[in-house]
C-alpha positions in Angstrom: 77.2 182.8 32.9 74.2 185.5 33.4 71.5 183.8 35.8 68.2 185.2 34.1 64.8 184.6 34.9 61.3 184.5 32.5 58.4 185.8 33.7 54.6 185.4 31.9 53.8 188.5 30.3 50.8 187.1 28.2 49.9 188.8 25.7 49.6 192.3 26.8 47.2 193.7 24.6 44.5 190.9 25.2 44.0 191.4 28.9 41.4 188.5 29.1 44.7 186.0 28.6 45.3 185.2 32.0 47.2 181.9 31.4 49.3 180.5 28.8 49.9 176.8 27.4 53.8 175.5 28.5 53.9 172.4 25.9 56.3 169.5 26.2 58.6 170.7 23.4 59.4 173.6 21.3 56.6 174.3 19.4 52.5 174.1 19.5 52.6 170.8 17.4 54.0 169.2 21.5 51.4 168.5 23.9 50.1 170.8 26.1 51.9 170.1 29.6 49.8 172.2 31.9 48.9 176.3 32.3 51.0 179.0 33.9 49.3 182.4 35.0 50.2 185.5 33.6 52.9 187.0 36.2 54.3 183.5 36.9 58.4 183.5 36.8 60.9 180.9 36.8 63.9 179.5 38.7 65.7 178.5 35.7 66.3 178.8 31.9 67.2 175.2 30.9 67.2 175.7 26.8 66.3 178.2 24.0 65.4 176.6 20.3 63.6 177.7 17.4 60.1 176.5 16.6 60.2 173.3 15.5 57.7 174.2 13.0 59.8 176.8 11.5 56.7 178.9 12.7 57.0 183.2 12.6 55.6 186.3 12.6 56.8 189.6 10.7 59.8 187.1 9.4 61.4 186.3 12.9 61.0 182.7 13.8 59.6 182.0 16.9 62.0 181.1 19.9 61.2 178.5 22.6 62.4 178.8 26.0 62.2 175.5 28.3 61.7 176.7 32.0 61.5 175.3 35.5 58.9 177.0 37.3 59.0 178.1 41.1 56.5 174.9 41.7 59.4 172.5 39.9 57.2 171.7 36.8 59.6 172.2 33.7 58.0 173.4 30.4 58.2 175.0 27.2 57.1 178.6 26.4 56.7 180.6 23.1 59.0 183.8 23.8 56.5 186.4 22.4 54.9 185.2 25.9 57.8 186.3 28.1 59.7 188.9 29.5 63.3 188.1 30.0 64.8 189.6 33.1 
């Protein structure tokens, strides 16, 4: 297996986006669990679904990656939000 890690992009092109929801599930119908900064990365990639929404953009459905942060809170974050490393 390939260990990867996420990191918190944001959203590049909106600078003022300095932190980003991590919800409790795949998808922005969960709760939201807490904030991560932009630049934040993870220890571990625990799961990768789909929106549970079926939610997209330019026809590619939105991916979810549950994550355990370096402070052991675990999470999931929209992958348009990420940079996998």
């Amino acid at each position: 297996m390939v260990e990867c890690i996420a990191i918190i992009r944001g959203i590049p092109h909106i600078p003022s986006v300095t932190e980003v929801n991590v919800r409790t599930g795949p998808g922005t119908a969960y709760a939201l669990a807490f904030l991560m900064p932009v630049g934040a990365d993870t220890v571990n990639i625990l799961d990768i679904k789909p929106d549970a929404e079926g939610k997209a953009k330019d026809g590619k459905i939105y991916q979810w990656f549950q994550l355990t942060f370096r402070n052991s809170t675990v999470g999931w974050v929209r992958d348009d939000l990420l940079d996998i490393m």
